[in-house]
OpenMM code with the backbone's topology and positions (N, CA, C; nanometers):
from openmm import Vec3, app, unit

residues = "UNK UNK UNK UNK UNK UNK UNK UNK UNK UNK UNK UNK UNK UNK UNK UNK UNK UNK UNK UNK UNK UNK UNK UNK UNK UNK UNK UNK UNK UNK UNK UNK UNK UNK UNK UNK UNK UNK UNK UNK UNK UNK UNK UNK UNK UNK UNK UNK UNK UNK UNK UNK UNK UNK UNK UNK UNK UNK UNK UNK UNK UNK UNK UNK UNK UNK UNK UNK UNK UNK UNK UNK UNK UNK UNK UNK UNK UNK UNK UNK UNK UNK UNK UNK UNK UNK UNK UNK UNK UNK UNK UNK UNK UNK UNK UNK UNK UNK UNK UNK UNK UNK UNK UNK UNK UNK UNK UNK UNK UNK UNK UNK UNK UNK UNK UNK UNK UNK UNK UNK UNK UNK UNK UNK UNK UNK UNK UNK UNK UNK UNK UNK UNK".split()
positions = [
    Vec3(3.4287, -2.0274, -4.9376),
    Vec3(3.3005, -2.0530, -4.8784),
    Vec3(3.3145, -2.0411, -4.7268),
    Vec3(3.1984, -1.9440, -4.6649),
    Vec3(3.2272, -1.9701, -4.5199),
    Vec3(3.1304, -2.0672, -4.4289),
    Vec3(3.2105, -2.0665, -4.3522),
    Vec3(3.1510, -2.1927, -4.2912),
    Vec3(3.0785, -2.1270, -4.1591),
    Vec3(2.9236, -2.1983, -4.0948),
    Vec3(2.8778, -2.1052, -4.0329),
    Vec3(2.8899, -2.1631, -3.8868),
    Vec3(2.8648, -2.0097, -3.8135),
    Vec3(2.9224, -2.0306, -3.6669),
    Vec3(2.8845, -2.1177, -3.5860),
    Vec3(2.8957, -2.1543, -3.4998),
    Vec3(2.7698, -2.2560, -3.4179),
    Vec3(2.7249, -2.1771, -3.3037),
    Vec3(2.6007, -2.2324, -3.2846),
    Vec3(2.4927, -2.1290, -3.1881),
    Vec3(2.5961, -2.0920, -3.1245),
    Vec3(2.6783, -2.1846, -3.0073),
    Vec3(2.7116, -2.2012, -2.8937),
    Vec3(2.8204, -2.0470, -2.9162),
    Vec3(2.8755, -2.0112, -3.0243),
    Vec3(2.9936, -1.9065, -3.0186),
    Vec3(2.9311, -1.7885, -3.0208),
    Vec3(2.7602, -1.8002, -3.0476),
    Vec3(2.7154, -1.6385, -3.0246),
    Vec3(2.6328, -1.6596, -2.9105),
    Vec3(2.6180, -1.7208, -2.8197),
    Vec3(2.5923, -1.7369, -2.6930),
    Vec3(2.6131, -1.6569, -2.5654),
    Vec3(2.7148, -1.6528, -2.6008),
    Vec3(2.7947, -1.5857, -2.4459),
    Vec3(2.7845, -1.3876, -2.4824),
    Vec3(2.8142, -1.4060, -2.6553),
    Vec3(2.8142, -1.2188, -2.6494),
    Vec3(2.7097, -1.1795, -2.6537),
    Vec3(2.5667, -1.3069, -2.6550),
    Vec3(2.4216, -1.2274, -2.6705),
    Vec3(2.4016, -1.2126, -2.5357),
    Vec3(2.4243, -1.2679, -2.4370),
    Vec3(2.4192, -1.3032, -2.3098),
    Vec3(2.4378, -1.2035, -2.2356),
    Vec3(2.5928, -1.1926, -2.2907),
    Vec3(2.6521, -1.0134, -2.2295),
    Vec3(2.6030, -0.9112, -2.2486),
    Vec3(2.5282, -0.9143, -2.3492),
    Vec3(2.4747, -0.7778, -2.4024),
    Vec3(2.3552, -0.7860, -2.3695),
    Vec3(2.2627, -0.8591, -2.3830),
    Vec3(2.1320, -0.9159, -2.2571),
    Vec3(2.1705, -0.8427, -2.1044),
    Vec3(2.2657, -0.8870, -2.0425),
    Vec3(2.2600, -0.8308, -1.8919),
    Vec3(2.2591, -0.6789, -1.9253),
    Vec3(2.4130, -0.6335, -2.0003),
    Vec3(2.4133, -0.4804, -1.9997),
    Vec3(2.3536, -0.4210, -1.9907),
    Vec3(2.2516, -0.4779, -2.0451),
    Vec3(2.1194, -0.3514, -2.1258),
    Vec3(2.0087, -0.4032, -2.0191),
    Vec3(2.0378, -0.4848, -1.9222),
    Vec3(1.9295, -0.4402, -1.7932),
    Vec3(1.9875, -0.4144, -1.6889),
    Vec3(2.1362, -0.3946, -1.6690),
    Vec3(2.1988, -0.3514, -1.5958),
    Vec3(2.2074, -0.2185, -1.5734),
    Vec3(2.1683, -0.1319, -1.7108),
    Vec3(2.2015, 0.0274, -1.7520),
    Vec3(2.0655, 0.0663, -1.6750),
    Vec3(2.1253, 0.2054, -1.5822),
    Vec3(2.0239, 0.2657, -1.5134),
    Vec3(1.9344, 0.3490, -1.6689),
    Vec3(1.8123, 0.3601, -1.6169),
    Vec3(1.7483, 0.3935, -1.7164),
    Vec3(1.6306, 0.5157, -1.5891),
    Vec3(1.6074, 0.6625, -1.7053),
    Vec3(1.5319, 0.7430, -1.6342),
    Vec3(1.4053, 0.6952, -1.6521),
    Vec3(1.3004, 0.7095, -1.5473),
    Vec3(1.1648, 0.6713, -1.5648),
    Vec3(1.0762, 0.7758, -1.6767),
    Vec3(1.0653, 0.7424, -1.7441),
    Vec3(0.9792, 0.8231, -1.8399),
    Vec3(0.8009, 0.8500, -1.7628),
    Vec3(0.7926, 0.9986, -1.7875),
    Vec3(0.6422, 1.0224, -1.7404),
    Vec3(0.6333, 1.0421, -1.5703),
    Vec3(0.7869, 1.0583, -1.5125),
    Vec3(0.7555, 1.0215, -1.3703),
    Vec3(0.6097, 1.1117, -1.3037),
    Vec3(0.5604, 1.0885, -1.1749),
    Vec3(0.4597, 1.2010, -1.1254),
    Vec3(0.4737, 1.2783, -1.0820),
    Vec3(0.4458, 1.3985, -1.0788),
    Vec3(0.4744, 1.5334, -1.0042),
    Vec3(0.4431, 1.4574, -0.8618),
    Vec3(0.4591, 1.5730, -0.8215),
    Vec3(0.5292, 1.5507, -0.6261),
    Vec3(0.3506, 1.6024, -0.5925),
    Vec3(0.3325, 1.6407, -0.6453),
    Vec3(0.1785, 1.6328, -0.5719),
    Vec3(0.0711, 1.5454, -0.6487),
    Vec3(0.1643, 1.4795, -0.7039),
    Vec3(0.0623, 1.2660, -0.7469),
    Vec3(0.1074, 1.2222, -0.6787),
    Vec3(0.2121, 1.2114, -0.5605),
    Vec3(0.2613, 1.1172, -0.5459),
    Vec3(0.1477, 1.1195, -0.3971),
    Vec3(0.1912, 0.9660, -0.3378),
    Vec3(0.0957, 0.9282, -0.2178),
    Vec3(0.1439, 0.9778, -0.0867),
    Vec3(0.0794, 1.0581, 0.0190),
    Vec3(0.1247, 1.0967, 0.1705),
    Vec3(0.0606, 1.0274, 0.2257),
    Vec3(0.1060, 1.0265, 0.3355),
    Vec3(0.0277, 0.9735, 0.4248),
    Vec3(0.0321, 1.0812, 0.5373),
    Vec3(-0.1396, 1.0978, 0.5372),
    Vec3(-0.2179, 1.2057, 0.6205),
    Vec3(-0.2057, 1.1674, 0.7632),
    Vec3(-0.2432, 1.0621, 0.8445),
    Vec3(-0.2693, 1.0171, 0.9632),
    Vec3(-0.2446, 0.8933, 0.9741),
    Vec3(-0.2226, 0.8545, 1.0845),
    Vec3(-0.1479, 0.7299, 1.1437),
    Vec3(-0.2347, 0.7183, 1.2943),
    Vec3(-0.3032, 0.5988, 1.3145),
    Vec3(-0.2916, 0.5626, 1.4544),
    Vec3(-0.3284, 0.4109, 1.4633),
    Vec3(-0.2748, 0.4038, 1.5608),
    Vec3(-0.2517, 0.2591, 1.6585),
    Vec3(-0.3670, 0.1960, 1.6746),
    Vec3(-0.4007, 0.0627, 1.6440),
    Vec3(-0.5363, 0.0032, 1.7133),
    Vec3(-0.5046, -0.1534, 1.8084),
    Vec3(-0.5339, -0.1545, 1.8954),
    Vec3(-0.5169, -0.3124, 1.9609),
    Vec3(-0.6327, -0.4002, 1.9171),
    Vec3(-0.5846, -0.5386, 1.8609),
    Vec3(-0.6330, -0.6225, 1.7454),
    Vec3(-0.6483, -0.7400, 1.8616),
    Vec3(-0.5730, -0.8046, 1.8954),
    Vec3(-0.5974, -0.8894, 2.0061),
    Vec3(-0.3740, -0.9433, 2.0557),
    Vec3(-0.4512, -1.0009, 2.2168),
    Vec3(-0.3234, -0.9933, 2.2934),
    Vec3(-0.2691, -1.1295, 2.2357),
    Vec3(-0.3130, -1.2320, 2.1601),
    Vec3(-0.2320, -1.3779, 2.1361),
    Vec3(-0.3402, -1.3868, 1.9909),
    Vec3(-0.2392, -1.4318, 1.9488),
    Vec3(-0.3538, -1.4904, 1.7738),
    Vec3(-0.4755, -1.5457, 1.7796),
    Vec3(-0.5763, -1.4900, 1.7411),
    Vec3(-0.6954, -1.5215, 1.7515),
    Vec3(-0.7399, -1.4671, 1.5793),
    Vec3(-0.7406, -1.6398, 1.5114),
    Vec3(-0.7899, -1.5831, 1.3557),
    Vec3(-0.9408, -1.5120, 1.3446),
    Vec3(-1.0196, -1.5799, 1.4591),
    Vec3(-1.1197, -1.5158, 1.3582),
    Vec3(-1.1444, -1.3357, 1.4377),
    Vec3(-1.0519, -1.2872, 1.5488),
    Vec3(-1.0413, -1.1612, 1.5367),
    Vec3(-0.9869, -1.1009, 1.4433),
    Vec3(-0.9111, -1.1327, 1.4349),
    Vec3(-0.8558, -1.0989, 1.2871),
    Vec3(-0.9214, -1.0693, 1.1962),
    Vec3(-0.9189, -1.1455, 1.1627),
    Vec3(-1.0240, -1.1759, 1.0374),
    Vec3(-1.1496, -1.0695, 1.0590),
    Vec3(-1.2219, -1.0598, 1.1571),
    Vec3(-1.3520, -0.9755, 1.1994),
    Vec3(-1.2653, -0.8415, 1.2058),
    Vec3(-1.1687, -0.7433, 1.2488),
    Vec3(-1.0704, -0.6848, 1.2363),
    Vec3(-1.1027, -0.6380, 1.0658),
    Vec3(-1.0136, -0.7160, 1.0167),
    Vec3(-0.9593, -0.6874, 0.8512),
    Vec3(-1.0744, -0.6620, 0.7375),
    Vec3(-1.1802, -0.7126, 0.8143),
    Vec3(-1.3536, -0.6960, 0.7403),
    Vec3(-1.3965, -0.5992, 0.7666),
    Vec3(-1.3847, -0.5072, 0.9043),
    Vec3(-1.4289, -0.4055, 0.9136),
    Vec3(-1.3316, -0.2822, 0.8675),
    Vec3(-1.2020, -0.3070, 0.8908),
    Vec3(-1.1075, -0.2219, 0.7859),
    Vec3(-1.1670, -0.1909, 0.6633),
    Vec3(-1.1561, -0.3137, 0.5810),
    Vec3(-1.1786, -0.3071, 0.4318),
    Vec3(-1.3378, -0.2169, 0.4103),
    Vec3(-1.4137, -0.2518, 0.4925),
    Vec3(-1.5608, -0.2012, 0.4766),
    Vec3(-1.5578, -0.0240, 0.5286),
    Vec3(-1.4580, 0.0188, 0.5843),
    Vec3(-1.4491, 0.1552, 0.6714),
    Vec3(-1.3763, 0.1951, 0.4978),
    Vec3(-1.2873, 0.1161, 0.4471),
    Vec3(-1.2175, 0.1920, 0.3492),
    Vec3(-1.2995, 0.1937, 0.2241),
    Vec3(-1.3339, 0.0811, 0.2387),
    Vec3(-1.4276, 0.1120, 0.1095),
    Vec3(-1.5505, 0.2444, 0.0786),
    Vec3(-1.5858, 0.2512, 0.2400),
    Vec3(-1.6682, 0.4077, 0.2335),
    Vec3(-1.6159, 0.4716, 0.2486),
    Vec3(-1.4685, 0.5262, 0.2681),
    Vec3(-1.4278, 0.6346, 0.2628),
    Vec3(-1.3676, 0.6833, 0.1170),
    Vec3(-1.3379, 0.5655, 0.0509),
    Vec3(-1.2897, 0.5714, -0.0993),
    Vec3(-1.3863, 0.6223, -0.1307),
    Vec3(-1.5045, 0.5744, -0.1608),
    Vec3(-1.5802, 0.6035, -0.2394),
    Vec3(-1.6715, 0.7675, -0.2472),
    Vec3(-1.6209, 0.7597, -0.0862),
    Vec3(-1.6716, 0.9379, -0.0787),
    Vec3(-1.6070, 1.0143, -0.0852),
    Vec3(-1.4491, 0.9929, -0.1022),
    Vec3(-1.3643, 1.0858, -0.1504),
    Vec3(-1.3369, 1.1185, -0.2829),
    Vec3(-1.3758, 0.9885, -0.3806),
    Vec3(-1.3731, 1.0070, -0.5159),
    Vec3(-1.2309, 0.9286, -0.5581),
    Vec3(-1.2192, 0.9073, -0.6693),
    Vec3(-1.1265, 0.8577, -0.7759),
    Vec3(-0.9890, 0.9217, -0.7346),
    Vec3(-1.0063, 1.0616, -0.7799),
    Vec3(-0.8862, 1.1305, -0.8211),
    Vec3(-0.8250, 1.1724, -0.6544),
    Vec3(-0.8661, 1.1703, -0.5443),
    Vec3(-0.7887, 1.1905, -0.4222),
    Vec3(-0.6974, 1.0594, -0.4321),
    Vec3(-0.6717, 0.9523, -0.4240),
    Vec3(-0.6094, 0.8710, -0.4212),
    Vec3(-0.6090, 0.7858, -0.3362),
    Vec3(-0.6905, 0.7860, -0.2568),
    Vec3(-0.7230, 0.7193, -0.1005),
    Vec3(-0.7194, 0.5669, -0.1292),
    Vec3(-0.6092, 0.5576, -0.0146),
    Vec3(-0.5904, 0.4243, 0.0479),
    Vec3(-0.4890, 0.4044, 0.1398),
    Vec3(-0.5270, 0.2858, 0.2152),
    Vec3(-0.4842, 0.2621, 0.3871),
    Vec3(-0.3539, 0.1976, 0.3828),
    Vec3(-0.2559, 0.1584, 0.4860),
    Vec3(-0.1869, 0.0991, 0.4893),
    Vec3(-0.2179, 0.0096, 0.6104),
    Vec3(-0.1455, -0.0942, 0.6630),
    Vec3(-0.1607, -0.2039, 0.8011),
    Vec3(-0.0282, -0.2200, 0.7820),
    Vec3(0.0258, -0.2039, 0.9255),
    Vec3(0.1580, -0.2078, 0.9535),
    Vec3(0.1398, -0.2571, 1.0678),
    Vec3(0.2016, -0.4096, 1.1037),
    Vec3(0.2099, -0.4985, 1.2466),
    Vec3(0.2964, -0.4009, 1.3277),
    Vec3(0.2233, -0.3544, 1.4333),
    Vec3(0.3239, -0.2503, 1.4976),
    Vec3(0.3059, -0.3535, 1.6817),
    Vec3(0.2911, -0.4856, 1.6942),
    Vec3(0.3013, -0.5459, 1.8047),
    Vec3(0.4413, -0.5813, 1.8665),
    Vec3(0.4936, -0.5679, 1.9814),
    Vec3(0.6203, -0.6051, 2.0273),
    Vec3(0.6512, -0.7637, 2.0577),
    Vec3(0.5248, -0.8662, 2.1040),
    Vec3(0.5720, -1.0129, 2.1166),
    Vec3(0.4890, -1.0056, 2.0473),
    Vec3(0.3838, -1.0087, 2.0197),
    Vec3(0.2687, -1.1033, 1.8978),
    Vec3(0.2885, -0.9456, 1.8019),
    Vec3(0.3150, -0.9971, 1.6654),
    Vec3(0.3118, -0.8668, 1.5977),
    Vec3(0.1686, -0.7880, 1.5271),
    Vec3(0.0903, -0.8975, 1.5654),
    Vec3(-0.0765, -0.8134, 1.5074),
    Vec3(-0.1239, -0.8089, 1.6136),
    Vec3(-0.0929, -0.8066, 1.7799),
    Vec3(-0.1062, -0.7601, 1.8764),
    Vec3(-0.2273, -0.5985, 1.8424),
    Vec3(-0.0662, -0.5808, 1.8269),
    Vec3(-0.1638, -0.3455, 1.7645),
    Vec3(-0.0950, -0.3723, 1.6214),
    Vec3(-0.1641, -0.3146, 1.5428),
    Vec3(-0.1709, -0.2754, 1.3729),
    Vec3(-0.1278, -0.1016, 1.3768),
    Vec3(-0.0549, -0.0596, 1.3276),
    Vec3(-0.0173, 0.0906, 1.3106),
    Vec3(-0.1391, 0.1108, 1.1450),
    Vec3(-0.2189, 0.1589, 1.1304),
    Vec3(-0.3308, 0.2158, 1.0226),
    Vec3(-0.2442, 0.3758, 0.9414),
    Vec3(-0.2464, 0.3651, 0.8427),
    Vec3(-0.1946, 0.5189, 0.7466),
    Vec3(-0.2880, 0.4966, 0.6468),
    Vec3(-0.3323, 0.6696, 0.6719),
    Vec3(-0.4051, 0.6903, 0.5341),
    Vec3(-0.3436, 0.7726, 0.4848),
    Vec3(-0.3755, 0.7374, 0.3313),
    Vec3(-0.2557, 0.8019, 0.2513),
    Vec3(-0.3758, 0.8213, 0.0956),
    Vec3(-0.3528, 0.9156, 0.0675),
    Vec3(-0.4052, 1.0475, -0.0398),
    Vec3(-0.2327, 1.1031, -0.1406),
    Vec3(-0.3537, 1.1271, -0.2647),
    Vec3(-0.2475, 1.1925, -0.3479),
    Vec3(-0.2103, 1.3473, -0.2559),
    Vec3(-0.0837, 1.3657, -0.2782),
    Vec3(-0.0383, 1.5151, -0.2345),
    Vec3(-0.1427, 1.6364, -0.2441),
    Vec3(-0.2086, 1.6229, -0.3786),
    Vec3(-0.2251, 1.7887, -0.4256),
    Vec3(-0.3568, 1.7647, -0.3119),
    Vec3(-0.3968, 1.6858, -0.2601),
    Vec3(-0.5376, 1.6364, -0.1919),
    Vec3(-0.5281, 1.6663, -0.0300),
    Vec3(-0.4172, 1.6111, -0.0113),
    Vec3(-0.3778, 1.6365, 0.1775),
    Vec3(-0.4517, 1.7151, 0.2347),
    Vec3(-0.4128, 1.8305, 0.2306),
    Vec3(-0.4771, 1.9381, 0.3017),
    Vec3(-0.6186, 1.9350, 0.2669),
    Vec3(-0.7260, 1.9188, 0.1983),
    Vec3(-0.8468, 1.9263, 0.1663),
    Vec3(-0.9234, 1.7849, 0.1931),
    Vec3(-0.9800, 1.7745, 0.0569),
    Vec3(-1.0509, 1.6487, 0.0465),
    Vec3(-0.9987, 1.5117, 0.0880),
    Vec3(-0.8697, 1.5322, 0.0905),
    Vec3(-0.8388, 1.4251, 0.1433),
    Vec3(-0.8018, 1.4072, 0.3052),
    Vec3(-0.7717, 1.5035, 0.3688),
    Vec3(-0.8147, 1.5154, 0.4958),
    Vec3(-0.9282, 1.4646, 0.5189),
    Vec3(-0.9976, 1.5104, 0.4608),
    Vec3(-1.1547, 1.5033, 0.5143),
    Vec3(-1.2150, 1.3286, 0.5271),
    Vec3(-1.1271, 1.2723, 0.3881),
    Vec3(-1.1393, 1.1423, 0.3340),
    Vec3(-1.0651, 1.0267, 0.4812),
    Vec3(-0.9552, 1.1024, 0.4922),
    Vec3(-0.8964, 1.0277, 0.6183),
    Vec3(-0.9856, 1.0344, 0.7728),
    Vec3(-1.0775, 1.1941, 0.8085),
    Vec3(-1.1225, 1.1963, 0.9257),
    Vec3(-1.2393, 1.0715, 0.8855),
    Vec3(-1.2784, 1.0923, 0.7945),
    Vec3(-1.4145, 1.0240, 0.8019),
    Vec3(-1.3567, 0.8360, 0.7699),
    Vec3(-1.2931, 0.8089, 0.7133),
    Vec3(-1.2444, 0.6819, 0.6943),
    Vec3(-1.2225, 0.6397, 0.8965),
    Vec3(-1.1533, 0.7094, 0.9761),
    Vec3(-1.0960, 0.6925, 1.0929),
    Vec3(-1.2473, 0.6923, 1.1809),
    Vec3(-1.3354, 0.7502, 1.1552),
    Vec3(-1.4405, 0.7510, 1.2389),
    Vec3(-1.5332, 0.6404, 1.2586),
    Vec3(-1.5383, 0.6593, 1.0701),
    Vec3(-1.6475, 0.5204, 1.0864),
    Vec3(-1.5465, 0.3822, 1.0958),
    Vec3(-1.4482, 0.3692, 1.0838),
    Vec3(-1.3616, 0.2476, 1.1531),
    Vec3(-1.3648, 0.2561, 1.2998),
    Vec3(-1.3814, 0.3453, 1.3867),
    Vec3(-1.3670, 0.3557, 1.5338),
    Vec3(-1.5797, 0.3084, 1.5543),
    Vec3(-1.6256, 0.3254, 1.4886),
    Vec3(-1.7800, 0.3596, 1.5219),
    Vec3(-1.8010, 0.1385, 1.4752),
    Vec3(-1.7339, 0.0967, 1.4009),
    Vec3(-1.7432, -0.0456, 1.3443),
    Vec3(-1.7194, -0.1223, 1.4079),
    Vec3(-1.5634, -0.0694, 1.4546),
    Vec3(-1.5077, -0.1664, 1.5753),
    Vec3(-1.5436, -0.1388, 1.7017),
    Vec3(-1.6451, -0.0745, 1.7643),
    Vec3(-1.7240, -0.0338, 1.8689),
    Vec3(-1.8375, -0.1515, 1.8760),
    Vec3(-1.9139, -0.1450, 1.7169),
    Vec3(-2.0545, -0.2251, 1.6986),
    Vec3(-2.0112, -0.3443, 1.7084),
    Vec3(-1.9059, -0.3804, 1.6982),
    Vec3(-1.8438, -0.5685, 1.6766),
    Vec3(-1.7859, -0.5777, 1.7624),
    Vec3(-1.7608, -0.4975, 1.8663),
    Vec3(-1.7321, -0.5516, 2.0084),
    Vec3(-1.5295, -0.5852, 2.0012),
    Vec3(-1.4645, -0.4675, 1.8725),
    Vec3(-1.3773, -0.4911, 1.8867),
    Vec3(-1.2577, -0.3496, 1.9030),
    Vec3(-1.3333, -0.2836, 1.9877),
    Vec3(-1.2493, -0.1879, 2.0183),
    Vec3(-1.3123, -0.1549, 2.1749),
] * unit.nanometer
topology = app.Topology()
chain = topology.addChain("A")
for resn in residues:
    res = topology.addResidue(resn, chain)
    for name in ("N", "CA", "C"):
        topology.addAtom(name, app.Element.getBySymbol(name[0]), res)
């Protein structure tokens, strides 16, 4: 008659074999072609304010979101449009914000250009009306 193991002795080899098997590099299945993937079209600098001031900020990040939201929507679904915010300040780091718009590849040169001029305009035309550019 055998006598049965105790948890504790299959513990350690389920354990081991648990890590292995998320340790093992594994290929991404389905990856995206190189023209799904996201560029970034344009980049520029904006001055946000010289010492922390939340509710510039804040008035700032509202008119972002509202510039991107019309430019998404007039570029369509399948361009891929969307922004990045990168603290690009040297003592206060939201001083200046570095802005990237970024589109699927196969889009760059076209519609999505177009998606980035017009996203950049009416953000320059927003932060004009709010007294923050």
């Amino acid at each position: 008659m055998r006598k049965p193991l105790p948890s504790r002795a299959l513990f350690a080899p389920v354990l081991a074999a648990c890590l292995a098997a998320c340790a093992q590099p594994r290929e991404a299945s389905g990856d995206a072609p190189p023209s799904d993937l996201a560029v970034t079209v344009e980049t520029r600098e904006y001055a946000v304010t010289p010492v922390h001031d939340q509710e510039r900020e804040d008035a700032f990040m509202a008119v972002l979101a509202a510039a991107g939201d019309q430019a998404a929507s007039g570029a369509g679904m399948d361009t891929g449009f969307s922004y990045t915010v990168k603290p690009a300040g040297a003592i206060y780091p939201f001083s200046k914000v570095e802005i990237g718009c970024r589109v699927r590849g196969r889009h760059a040169a076209g519609r999505g250009k177009a998606a980035c001029s017009e996203f950049f305009s009416v953000l320059d035309v927003r932060l004009k009306k709010k007294g923050l550019k």
